[in-house]
C-alpha positions in Angstrom: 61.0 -66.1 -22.0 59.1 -66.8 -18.6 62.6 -65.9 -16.7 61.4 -62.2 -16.2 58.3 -63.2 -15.0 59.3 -65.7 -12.7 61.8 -63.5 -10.9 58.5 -61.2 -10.6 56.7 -63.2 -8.5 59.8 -64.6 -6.5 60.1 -60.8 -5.7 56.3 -59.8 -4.8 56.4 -63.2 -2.7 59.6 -62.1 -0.7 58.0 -58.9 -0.5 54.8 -60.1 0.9 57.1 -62.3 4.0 59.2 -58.9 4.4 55.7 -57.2 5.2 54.2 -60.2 7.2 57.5 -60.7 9.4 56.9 -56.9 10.0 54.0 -57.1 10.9 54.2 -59.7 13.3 57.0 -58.1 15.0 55.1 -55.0 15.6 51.9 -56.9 16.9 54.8 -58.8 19.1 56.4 -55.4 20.4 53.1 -54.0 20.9 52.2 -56.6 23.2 55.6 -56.5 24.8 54.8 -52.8 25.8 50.9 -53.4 26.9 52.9 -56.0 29.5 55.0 -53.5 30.3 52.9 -50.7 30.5 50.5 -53.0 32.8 53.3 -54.5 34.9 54.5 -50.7 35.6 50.4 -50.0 36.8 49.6 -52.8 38.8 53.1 -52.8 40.4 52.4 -49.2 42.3 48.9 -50.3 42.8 47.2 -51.2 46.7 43.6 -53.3 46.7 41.1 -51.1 47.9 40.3 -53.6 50.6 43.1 -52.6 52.2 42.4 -49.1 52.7 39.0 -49.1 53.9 38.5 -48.6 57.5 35.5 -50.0 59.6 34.6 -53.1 57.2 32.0 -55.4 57.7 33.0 -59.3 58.4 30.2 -60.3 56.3 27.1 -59.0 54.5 24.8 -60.2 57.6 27.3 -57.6 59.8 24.4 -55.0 60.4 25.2 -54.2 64.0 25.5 -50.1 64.0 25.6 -49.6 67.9 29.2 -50.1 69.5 29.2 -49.6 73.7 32.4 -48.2 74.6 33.1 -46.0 77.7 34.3 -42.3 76.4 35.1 -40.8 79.5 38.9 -42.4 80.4 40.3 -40.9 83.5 44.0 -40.5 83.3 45.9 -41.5 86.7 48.5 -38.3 87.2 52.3 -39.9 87.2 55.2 -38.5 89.0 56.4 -35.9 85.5 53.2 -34.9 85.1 52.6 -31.1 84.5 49.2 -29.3 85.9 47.7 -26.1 85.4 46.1 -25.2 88.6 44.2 -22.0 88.9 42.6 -20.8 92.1 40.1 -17.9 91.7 38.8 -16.3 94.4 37.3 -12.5 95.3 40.3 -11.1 96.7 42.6 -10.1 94.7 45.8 -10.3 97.0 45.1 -14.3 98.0 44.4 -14.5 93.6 48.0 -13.3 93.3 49.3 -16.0 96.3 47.6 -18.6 94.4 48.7 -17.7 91.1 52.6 -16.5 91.4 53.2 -16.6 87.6 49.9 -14.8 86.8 50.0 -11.4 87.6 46.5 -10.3 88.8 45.2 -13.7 88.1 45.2 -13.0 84.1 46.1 -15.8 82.1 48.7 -15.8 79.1 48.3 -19.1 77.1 49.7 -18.3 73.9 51.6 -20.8 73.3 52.8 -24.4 74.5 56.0 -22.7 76.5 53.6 -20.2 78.3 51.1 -23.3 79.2 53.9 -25.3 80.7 55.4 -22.6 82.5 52.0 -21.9 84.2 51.8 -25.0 85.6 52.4 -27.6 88.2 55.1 -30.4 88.0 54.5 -33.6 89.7 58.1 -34.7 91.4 59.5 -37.9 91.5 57.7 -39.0 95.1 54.0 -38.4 93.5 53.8 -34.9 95.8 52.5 -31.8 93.9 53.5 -28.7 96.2 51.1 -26.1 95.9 51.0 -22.6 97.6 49.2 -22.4 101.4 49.1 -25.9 101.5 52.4 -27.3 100.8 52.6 -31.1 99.6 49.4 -33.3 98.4 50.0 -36.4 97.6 48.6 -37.0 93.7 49.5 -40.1 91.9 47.4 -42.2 90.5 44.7 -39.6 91.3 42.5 -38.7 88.4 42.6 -34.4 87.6 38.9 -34.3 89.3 40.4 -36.2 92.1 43.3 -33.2 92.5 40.5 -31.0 92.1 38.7 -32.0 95.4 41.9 -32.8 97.1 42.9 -28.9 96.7 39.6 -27.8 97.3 39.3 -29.5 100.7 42.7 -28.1 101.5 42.2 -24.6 100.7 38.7 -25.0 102.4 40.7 -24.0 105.7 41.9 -20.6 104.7 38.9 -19.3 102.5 35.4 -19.9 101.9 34.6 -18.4 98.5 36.8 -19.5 95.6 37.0 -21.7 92.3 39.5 -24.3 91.8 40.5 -25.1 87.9 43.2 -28.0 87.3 43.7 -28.8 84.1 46.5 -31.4 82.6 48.8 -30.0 80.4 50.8 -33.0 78.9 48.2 -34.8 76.5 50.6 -35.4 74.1 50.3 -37.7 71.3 52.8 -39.0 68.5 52.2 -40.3 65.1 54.4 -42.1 63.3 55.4 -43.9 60.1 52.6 -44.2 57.0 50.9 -41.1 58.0 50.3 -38.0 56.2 51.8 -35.6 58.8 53.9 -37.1 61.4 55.0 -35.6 64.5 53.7 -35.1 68.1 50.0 -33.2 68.6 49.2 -31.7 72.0 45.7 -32.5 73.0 43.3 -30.1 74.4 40.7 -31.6 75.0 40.0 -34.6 78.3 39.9 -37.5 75.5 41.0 -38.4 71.8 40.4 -41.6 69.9 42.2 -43.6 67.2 40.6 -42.0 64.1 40.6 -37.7 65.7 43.8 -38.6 66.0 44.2 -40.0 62.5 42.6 -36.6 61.3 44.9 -34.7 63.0 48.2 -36.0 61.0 45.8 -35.7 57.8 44.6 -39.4 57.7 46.8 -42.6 57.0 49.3 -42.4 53.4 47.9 -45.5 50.6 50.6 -47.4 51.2 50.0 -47.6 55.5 49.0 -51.3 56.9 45.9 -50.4 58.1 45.8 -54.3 59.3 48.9 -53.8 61.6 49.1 -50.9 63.2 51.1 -50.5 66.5 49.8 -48.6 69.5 53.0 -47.9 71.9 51.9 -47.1 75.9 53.4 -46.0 78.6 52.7 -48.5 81.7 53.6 -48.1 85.6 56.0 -51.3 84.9 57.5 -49.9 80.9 56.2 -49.8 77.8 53.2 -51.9 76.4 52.6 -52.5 72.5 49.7 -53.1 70.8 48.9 -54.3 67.1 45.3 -52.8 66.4 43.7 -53.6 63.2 41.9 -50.3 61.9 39.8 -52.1 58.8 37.6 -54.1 61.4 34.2 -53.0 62.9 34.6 -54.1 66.3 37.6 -51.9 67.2 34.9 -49.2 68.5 34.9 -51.8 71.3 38.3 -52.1 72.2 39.5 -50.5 75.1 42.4 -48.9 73.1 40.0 -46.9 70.7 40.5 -43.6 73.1 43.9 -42.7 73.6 45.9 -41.9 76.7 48.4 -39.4 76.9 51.7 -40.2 75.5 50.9 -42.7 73.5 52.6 -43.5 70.1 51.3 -44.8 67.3 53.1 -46.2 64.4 52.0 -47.0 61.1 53.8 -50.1 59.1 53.5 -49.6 55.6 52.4 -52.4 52.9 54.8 -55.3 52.3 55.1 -54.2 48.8 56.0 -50.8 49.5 59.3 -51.3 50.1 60.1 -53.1 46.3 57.4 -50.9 44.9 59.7 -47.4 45.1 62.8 -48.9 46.7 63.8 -52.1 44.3 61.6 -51.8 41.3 63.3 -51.0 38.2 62.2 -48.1 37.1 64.9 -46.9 34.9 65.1 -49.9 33.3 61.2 -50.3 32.6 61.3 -46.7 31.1 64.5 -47.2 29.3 62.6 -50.7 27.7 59.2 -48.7 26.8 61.4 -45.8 25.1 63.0 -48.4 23.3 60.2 -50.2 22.4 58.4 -47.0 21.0 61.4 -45.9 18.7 61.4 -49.2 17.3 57.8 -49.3 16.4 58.1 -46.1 14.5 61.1 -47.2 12.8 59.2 -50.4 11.6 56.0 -48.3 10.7 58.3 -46.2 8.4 
């Protein structure tokens, strides 16, 4: 007589594990795919220590004045390109000064027309200018040229302006930045972070710790490693640039397994999963 009931509660009872089990399986997968979901964020994510520039070493760092020298004469190297312009009253002596400006106009439209208009340093240091033949320029500074060619020309005419200019201020950004390429330079002097601006600042994943500052030397090439988050690079003496300089940007160590060996497919795959299965238990 009590068979009936018996079987009743033997039923509700396996009923009640059937709904417990279930339950904890879908607390269990929806853990599983918090991980998951968290792994996936944190994995693509940089500190924001790291891309800060300029920090402080401590919280007693209040020091707001940095001495560094902004004028940096550049020493002219056999290569070198000059635009030299010699303006005087006469027009005839304009036009001997000035062979590829006809009637002393200027056309400086673009970088070819710049660099055609000007002078090239040969290999012996010796820039040849009209009237007065060879000078002698490296390791002279463009002021230095200036006076040197105004002394010269001092002996065939009294009344005239001499304008040299350099015309190879290149510079070349590399690596982690938002833009790379190489940026001519009009201007006498550039530092580190203009010429961040001008490639449209570093990318998040750039080693702002580490980056390398390649320079051309009388004896090769000199790298140095400047560190871009610390204070005290407004007084290094590589904080203004020289022309052709190259800088490269490393990225972040984790970069590289961040879009390169992360699993991505499979992570996504494993969510997707994880989702169908949650709404097949729900059902």
């Amino acid at each position: 007589m009590h068979r009936p009931y018996q079987n009743e509660r033997i039923h509700i009872i396996n009923t009640n594990i059937d709904l417990l089990m279930k339950k904890e399986l879908l607390n269990s997968l929806k853990l599983i795919l918090w991980i998951g979901i968290v792994s996936l964020m944190f994995s693509s994510c940089i500190p924001q220590k790291k891309m800060l520039y300029l920090q402080a070493k401590s919280e007693t760092d209040t020091l707001t004045k940095f001495q560094n020298e902004r004028k940096i004469e550049y020493r002219v190297q056999p290569g070198d390109n000059l635009f030299i312009r010699v303006v005087t009253l006469d027009e005839r002596t304009t036009l001997l000064l000035n062979p590829l400006n006809p009637g002393g106009t200027q056309n400086v439209s673009g970088d070819a027309s710049v660099y055609l208009n000007s002078y090239n340093i040969n290999e012996g240091g010796y820039l040849d200018f009209p009237m007065v033949g060879e000078i002698f320029v490296k390791n002279l500074s463009v002021e230095e040229i200036k006076d040197k060619l105004q002394e010269k020309l001092t002996k065939y005419m009294k009344e005239f302006i001499v304008i040299v200019k350099l015309v190879n201020f290149n510079i070349t950004m590399l690596g982690e930045v938002q833009r790379p390429g190489q940026y001519k330079i009009y201007q006498d002097n550039i530092n580190l972070f203009e010429a961040v601006s001008m490639a449209s600042d570093l990318t998040d994943f750039a080693n702002r710790n580490k980056v390398a500052l390649i320079r051309q030397t009388k004896t090769g090439s000199e790298v140095v490693y400047i560190d871009m988050t610390k204070r005290d690079l407004l007084l290094s003496e590589y904080y203004y640039l020289k022309p052709n300089d190259i800088l490269y940007v490393q990225p972040v160590k984790g970069k590289q397994f961040t879009f390169a060996n992360f699993p991505y497919g499979v992570i996504f795959g494993f969510i997707s999963s994880t989702i169908l299965i949650l709404s097949y238990i729900q059902k």
